[in-house]
mmCIF file as gemmi writes it, N, C-alpha and C atoms, coordinates in Angstrom:
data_model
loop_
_atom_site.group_PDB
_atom_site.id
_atom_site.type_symbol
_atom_site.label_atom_id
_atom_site.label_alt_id
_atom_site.label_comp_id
_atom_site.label_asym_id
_atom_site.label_entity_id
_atom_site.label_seq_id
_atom_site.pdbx_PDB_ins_code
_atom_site.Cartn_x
_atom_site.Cartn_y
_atom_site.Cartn_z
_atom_site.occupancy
_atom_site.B_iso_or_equiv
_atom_site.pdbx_formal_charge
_atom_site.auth_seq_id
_atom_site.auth_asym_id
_atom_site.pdbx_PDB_model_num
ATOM 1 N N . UNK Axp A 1 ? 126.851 225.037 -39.7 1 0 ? 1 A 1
ATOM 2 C CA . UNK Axp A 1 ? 127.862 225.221 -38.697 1 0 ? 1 A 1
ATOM 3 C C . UNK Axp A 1 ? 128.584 226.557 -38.872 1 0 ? 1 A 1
ATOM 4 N N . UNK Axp A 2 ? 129.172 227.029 -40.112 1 0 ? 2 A 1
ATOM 5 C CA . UNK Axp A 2 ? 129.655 227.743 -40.184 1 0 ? 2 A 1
ATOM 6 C C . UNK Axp A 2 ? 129.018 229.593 -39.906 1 0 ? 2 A 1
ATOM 7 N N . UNK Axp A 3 ? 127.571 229.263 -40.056 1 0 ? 3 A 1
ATOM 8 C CA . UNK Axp A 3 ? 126.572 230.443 -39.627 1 0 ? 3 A 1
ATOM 9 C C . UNK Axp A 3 ? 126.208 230.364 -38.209 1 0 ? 3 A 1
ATOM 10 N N . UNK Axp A 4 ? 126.73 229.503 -37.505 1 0 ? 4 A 1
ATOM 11 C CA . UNK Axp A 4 ? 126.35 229.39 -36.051 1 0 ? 4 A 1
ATOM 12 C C . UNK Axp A 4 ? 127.784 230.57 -35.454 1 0 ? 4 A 1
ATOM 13 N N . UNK Axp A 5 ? 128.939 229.676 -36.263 1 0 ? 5 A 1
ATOM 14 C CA . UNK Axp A 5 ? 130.462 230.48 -35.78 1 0 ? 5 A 1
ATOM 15 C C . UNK Axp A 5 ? 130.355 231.851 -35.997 1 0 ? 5 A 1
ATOM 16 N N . UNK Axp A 6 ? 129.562 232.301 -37.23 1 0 ? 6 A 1
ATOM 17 C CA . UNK Axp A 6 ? 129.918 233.376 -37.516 1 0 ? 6 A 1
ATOM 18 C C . UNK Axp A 6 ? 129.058 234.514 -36.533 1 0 ? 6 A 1
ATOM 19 N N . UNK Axp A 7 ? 127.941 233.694 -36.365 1 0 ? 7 A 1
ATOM 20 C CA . UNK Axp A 7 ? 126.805 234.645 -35.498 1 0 ? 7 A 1
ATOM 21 C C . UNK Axp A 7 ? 127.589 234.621 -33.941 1 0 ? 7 A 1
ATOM 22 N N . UNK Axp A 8 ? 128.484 233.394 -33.379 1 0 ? 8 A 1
ATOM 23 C CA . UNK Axp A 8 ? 129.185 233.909 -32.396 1 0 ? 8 A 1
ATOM 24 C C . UNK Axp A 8 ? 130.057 234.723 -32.481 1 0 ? 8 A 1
ATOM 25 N N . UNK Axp A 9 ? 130.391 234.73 -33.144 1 0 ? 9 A 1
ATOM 26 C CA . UNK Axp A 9 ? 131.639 235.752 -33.396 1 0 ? 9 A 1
ATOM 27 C C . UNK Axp A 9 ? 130.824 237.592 -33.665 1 0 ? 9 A 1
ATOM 28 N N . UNK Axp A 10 ? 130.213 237.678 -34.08 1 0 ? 10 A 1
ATOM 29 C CA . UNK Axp A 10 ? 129.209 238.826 -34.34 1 0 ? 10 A 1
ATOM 30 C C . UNK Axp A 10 ? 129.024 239.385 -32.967 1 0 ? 10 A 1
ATOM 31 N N . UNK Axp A 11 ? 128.385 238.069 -31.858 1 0 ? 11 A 1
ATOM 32 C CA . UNK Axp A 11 ? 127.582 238.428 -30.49 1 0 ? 11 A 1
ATOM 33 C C . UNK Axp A 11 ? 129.115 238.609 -29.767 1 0 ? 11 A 1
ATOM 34 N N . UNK Axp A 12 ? 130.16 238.169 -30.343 1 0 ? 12 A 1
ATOM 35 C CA . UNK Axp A 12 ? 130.751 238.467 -28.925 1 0 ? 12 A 1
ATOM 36 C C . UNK Axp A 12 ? 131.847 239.181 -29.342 1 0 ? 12 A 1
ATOM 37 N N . UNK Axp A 13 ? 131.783 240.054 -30.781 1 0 ? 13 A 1
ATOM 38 C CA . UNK Axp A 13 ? 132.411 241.656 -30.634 1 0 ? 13 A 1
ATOM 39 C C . UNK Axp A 13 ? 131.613 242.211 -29.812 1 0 ? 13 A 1
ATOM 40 N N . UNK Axp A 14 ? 130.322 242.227 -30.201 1 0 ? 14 A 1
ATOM 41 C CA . UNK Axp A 14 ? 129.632 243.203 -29.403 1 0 ? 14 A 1
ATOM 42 C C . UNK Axp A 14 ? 129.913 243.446 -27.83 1 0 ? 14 A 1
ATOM 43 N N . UNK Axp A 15 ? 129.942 242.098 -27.026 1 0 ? 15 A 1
ATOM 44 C CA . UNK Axp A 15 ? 130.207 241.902 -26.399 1 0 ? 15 A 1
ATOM 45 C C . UNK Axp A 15 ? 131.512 242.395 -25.065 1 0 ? 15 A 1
ATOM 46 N N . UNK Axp A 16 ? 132.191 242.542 -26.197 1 0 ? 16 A 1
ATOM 47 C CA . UNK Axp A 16 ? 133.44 243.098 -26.049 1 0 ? 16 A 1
ATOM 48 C C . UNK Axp A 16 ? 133.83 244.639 -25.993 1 0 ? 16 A 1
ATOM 49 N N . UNK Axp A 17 ? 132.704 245.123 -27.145 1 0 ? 17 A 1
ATOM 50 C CA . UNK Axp A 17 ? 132.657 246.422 -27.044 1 0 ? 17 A 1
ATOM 51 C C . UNK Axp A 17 ? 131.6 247.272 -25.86 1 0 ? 17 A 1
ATOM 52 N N . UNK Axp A 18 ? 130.502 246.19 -25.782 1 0 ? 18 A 1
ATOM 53 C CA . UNK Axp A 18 ? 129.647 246.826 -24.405 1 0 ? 18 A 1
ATOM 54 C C . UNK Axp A 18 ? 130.488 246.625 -23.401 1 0 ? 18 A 1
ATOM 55 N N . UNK Axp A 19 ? 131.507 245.581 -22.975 1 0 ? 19 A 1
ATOM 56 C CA . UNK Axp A 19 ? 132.52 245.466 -21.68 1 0 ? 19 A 1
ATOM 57 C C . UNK Axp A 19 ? 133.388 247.206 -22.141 1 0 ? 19 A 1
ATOM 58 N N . UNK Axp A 20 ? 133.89 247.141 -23.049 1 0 ? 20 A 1
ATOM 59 C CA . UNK Axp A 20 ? 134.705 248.56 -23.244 1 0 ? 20 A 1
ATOM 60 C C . UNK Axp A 20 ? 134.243 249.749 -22.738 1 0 ? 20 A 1
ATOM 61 N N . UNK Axp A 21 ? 132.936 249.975 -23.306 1 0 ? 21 A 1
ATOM 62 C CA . UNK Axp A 21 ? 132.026 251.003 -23.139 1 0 ? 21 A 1
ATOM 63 C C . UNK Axp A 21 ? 131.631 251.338 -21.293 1 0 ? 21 A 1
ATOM 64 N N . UNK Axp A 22 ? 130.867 249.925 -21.082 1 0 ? 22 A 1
ATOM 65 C CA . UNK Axp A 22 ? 130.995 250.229 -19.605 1 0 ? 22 A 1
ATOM 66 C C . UNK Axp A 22 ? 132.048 250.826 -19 1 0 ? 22 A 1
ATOM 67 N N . UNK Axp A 23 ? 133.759 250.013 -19.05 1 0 ? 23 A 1
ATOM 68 C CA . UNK Axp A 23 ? 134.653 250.413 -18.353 1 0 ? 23 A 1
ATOM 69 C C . UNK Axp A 23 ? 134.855 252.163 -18.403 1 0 ? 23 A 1
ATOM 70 N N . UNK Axp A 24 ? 134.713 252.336 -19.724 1 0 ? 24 A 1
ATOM 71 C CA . UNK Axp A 24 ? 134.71 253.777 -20.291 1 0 ? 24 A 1
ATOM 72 C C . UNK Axp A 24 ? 133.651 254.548 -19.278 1 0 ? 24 A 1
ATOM 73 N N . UNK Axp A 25 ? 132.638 254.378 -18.935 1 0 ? 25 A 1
ATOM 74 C CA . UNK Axp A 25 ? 131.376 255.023 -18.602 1 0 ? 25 A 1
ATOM 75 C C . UNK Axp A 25 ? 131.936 254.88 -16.933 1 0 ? 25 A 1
ATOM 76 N N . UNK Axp A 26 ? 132.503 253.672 -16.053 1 0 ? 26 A 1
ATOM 77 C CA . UNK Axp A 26 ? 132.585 253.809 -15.182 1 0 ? 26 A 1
ATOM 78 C C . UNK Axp A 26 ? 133.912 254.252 -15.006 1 0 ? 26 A 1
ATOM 79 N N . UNK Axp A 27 ? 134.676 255.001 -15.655 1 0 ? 27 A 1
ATOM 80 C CA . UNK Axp A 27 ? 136.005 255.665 -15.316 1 0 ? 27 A 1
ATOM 81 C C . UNK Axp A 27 ? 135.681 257.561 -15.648 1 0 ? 27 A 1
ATOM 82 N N . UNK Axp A 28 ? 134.786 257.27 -16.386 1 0 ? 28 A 1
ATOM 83 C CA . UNK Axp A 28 ? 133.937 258.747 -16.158 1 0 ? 28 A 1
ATOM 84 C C . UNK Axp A 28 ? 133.486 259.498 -15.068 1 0 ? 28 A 1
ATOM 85 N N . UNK Axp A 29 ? 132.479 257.961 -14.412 1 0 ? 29 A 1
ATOM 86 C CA . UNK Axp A 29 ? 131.969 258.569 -13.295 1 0 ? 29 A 1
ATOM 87 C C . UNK Axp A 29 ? 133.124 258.94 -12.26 1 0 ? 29 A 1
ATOM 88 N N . UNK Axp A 30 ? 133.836 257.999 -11.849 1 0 ? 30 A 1
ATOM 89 C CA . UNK Axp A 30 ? 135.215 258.401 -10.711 1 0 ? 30 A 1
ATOM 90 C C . UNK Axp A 30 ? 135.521 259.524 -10.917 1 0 ? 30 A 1
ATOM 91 N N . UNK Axp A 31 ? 136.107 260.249 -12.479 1 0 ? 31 A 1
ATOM 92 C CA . UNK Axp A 31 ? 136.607 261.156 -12.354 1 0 ? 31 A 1
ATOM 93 C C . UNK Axp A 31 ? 135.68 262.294 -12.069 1 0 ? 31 A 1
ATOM 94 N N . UNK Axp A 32 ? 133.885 262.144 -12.507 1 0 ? 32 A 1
ATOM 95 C CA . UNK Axp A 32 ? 132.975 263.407 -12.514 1 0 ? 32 A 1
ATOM 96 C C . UNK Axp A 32 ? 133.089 263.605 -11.048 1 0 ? 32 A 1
ATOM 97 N N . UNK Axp A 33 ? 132.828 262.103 -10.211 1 0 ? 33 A 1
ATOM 98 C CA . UNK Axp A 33 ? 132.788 261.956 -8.673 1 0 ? 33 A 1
ATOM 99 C C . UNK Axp A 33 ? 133.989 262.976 -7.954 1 0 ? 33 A 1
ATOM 100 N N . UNK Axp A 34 ? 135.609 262.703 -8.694 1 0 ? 34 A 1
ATOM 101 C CA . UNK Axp A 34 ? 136.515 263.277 -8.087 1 0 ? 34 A 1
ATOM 102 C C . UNK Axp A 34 ? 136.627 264.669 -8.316 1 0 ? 34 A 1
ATOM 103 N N . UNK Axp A 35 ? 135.625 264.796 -9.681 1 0 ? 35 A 1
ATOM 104 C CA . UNK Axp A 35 ? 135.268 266.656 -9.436 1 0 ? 35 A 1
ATOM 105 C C . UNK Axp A 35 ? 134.274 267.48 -8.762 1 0 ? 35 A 1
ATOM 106 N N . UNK Axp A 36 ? 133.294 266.505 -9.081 1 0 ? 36 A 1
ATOM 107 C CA . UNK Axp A 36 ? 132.201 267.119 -8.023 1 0 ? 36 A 1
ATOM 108 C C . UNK Axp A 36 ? 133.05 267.037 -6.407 1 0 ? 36 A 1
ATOM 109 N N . UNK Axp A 37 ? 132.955 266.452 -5.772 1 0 ? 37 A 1
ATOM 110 C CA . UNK Axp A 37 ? 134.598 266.433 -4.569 1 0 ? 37 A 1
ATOM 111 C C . UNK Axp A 37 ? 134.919 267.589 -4.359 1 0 ? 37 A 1
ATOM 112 N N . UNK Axp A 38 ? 135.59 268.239 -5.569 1 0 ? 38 A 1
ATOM 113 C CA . UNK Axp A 38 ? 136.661 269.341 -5.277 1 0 ? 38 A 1
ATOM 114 C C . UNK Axp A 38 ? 135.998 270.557 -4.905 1 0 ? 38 A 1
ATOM 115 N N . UNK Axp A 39 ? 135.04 270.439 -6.479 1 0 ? 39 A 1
ATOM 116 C CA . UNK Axp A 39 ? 133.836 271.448 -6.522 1 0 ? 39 A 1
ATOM 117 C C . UNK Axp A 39 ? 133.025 271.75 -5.199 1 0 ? 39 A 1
ATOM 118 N N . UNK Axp A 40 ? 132.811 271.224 -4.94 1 0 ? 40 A 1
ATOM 119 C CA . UNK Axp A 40 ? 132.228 271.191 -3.353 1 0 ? 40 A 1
ATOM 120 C C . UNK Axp A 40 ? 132.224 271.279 -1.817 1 0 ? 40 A 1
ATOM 121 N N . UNK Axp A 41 ? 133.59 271.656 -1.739 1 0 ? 41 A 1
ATOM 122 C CA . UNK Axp A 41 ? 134.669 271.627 -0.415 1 0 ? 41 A 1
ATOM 123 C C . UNK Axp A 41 ? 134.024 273.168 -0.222 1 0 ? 41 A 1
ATOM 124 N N . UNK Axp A 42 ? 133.361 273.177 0.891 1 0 ? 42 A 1
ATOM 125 C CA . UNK Axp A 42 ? 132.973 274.152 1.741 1 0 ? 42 A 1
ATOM 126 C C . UNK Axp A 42 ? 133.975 275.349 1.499 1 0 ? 42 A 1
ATOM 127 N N . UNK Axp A 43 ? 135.351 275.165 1.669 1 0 ? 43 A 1
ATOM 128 C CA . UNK Axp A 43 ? 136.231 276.316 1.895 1 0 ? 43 A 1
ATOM 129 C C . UNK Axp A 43 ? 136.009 277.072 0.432 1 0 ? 43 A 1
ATOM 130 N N . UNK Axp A 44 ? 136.251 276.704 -0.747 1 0 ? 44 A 1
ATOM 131 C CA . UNK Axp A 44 ? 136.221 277.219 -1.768 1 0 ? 44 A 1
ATOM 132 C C . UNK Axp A 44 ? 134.666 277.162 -2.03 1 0 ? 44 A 1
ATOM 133 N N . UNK Axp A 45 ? 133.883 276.993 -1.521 1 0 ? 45 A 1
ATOM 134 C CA . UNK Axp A 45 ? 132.698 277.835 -2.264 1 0 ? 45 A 1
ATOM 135 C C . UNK Axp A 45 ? 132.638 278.98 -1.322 1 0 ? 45 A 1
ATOM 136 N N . UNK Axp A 46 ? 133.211 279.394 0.079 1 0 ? 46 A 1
ATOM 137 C CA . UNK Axp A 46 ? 133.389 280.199 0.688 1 0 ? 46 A 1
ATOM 138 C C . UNK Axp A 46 ? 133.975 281.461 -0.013 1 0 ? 46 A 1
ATOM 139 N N . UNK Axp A 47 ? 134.775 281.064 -0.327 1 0 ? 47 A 1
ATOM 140 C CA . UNK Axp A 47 ? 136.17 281.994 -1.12 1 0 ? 47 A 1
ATOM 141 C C . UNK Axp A 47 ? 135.56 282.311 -2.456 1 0 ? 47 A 1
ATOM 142 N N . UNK Axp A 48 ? 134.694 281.666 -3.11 1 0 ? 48 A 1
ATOM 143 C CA . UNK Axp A 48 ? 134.076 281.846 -4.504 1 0 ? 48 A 1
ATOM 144 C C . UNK Axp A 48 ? 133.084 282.927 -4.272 1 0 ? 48 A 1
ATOM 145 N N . UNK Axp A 49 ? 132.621 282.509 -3.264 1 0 ? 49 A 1
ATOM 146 C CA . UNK Axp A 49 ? 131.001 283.6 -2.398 1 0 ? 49 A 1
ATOM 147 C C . UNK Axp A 49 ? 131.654 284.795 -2.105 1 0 ? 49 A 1
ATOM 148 N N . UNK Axp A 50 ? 132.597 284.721 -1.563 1 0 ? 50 A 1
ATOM 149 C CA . UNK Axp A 50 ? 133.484 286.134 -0.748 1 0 ? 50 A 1
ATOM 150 C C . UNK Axp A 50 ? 134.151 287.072 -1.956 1 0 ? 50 A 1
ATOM 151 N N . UNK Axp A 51 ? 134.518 286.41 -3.12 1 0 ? 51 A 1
ATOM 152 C CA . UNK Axp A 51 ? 135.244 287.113 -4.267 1 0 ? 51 A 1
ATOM 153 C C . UNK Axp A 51 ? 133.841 287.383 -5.282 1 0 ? 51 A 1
ATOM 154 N N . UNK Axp A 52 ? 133.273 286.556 -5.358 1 0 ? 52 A 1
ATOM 155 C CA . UNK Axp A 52 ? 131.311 287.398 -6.659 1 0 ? 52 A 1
ATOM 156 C C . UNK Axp A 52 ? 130.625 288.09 -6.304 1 0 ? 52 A 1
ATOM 157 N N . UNK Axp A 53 ? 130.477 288.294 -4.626 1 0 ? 53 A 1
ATOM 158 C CA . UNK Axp A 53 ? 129.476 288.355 -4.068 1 0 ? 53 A 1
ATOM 159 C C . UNK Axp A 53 ? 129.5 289.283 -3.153 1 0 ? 53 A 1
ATOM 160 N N . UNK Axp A 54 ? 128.536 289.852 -2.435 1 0 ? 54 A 1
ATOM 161 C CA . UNK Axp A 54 ? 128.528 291.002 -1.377 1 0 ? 54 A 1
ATOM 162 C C . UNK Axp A 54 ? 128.39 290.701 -0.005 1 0 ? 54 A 1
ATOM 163 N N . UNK Axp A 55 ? 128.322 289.136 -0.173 1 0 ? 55 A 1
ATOM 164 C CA . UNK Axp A 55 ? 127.999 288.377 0.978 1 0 ? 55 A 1
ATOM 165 C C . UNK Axp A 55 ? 128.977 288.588 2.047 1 0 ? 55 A 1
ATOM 166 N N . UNK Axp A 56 ? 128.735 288.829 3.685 1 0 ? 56 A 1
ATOM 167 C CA . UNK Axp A 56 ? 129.325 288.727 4.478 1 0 ? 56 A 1
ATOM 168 C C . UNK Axp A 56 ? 128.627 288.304 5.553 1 0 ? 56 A 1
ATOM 169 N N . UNK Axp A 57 ? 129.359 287.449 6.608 1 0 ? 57 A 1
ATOM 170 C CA . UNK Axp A 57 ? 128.702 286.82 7.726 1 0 ? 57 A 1
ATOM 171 C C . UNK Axp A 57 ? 128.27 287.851 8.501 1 0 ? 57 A 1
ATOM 172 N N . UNK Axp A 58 ? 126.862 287.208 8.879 1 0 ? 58 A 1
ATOM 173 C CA . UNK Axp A 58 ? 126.043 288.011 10.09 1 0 ? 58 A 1
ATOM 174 C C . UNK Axp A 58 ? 126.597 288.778 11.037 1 0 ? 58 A 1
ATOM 175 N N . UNK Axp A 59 ? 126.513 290.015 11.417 1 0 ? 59 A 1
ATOM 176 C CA . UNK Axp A 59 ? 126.9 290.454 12.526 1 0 ? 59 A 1
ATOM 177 C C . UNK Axp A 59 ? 125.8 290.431 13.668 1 0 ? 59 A 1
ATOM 178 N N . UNK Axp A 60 ? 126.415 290.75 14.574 1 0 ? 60 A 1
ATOM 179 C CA . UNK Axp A 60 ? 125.196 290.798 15.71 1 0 ? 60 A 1
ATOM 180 C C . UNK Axp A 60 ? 124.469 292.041 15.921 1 0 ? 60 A 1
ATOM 181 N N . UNK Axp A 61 ? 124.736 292.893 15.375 1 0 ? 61 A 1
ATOM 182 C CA . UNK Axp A 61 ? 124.58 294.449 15.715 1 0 ? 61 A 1
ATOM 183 C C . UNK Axp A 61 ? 123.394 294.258 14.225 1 0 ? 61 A 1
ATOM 184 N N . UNK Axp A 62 ? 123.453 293.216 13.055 1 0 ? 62 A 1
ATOM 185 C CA . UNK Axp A 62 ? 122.264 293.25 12.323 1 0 ? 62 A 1
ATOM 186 C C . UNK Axp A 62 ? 120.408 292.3 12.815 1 0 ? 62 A 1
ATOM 187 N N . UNK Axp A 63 ? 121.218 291.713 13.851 1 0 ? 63 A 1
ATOM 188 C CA . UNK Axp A 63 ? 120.087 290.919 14.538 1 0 ? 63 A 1
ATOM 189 C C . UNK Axp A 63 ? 118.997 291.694 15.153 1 0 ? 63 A 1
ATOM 190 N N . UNK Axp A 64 ? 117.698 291.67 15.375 1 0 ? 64 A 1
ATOM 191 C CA . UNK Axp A 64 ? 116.767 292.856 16.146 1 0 ? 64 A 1
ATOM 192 C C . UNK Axp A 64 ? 115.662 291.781 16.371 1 0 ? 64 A 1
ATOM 193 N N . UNK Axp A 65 ? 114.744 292.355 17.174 1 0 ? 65 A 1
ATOM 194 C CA . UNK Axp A 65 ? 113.862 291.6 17.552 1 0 ? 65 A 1
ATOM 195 C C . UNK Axp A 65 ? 112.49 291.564 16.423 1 0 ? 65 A 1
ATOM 196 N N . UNK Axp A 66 ? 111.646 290.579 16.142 1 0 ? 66 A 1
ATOM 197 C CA . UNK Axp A 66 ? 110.689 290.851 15.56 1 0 ? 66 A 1
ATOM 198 C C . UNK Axp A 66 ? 109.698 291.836 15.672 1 0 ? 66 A 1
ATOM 199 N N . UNK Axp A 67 ? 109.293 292.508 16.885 1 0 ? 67 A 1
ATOM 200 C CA . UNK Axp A 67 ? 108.691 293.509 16.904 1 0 ? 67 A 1
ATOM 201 C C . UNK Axp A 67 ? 109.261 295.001 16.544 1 0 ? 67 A 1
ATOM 202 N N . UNK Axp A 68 ? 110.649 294.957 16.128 1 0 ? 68 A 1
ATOM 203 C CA . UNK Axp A 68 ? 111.443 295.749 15.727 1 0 ? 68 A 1
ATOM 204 C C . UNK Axp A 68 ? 111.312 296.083 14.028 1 0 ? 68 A 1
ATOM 205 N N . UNK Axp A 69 ? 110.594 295.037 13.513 1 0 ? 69 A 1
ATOM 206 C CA . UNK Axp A 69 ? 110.04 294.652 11.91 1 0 ? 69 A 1
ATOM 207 C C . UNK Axp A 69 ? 109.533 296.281 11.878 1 0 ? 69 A 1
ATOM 208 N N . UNK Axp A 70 ? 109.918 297.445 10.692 1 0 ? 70 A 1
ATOM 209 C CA . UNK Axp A 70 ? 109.118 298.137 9.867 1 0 ? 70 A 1
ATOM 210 C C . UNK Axp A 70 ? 108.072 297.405 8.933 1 0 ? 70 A 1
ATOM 211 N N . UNK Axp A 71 ? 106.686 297.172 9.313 1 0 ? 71 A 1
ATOM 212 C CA . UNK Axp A 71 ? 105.25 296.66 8.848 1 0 ? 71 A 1
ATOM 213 C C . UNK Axp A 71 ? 105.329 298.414 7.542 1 0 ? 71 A 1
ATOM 214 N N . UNK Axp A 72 ? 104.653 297.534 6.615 1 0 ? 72 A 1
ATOM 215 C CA . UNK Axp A 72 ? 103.409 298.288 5.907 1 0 ? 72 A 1
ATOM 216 C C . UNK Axp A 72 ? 102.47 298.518 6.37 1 0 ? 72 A 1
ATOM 217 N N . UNK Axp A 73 ? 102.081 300.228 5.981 1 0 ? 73 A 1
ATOM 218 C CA . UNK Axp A 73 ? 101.12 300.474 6.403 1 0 ? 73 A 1
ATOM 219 C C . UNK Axp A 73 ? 99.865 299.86 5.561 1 0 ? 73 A 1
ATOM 220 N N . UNK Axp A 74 ? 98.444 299.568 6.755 1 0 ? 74 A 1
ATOM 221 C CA . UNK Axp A 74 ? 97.821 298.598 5.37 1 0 ? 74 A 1
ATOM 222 C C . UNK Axp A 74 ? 96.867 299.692 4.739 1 0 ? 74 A 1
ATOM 223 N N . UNK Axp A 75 ? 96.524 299.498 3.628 1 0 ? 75 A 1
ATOM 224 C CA . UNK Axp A 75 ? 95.83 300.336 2.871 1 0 ? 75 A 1
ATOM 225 C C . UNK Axp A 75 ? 94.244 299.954 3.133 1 0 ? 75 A 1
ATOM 226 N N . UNK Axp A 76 ? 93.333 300.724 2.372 1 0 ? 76 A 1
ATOM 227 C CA . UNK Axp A 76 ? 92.013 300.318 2.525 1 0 ? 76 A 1
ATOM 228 C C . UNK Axp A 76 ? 91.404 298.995 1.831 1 0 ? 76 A 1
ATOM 229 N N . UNK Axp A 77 ? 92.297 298.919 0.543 1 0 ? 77 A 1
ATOM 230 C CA . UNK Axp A 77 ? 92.309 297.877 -0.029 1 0 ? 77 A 1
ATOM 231 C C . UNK Axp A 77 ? 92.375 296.172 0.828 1 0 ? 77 A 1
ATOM 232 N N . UNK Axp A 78 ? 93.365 296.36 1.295 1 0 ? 78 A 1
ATOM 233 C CA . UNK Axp A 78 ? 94.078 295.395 2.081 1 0 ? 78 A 1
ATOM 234 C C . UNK Axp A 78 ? 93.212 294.86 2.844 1 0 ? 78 A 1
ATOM 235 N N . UNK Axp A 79 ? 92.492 296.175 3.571 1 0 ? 79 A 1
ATOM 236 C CA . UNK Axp A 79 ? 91.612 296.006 4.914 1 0 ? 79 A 1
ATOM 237 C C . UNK Axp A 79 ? 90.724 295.367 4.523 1 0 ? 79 A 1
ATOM 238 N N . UNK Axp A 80 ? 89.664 295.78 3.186 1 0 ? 80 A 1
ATOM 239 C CA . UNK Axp A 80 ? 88.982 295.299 3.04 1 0 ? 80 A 1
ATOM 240 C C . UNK Axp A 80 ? 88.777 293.775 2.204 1 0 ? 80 A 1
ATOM 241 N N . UNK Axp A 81 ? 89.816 293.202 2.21 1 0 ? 81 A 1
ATOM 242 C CA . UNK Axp A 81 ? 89.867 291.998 1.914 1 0 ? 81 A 1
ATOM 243 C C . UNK Axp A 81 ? 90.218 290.67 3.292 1 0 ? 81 A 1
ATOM 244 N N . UNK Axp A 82 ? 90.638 291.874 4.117 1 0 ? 82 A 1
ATOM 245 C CA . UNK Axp A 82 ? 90.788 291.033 5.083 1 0 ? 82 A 1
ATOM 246 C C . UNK Axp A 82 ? 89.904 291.124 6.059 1 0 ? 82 A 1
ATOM 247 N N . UNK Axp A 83 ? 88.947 292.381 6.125 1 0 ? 83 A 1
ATOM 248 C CA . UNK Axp A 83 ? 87.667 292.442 6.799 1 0 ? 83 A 1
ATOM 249 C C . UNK Axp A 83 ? 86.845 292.321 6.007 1 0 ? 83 A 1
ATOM 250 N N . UNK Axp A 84 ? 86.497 292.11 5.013 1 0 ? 84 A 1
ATOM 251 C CA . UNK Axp A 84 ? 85.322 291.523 4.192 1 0 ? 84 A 1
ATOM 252 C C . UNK Axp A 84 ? 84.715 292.888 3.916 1 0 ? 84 A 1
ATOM 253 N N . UNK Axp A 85 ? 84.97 293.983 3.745 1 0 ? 85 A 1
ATOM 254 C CA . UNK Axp A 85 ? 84.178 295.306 3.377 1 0 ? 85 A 1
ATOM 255 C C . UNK Axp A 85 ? 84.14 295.033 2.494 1 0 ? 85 A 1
């Protein structure tokens, strides 16, 4: 009897400490959740992009048509892989 008590008592620290642990693990996530959140708000990765970066929104005067594309000129090389010479 007394090795039955003791083995409950064994299973249900544990017990107690995996309930702990979880709570621990799921008060983690809320807070990673409530940072990823912040981290992620469109406006400030705007403002993060605009202050590292060289980035600026499209103008229209950079838009052109595709036939407006400067092509490479093709070499003989080129040609002949694409005409089978």
């Amino acid at each position: 009897m007394f090795l039955i008590k003791h083995e409950v008592q064994v299973l249900d620290a544990k017990l107690d400490k995996l309930h702990h642990d979880i709570m621990t693990h799921q008060e983690n996530i809320l807070i990673l959740t409530a940072e990823w959140s912040y981290l992620n708000q469109p406006g400030r990765i705007e403002s993060l992009a605009r202050r590292h970066s060289d980035y600026r929104p499209t103008e229209t005067k950079q838009i052109i048509n595709i036939e407006n594309l400067p092509y490479p000129k093709k070499t003989s090389l080129v040609r002949g892989r694409i005409d089978g010479d």
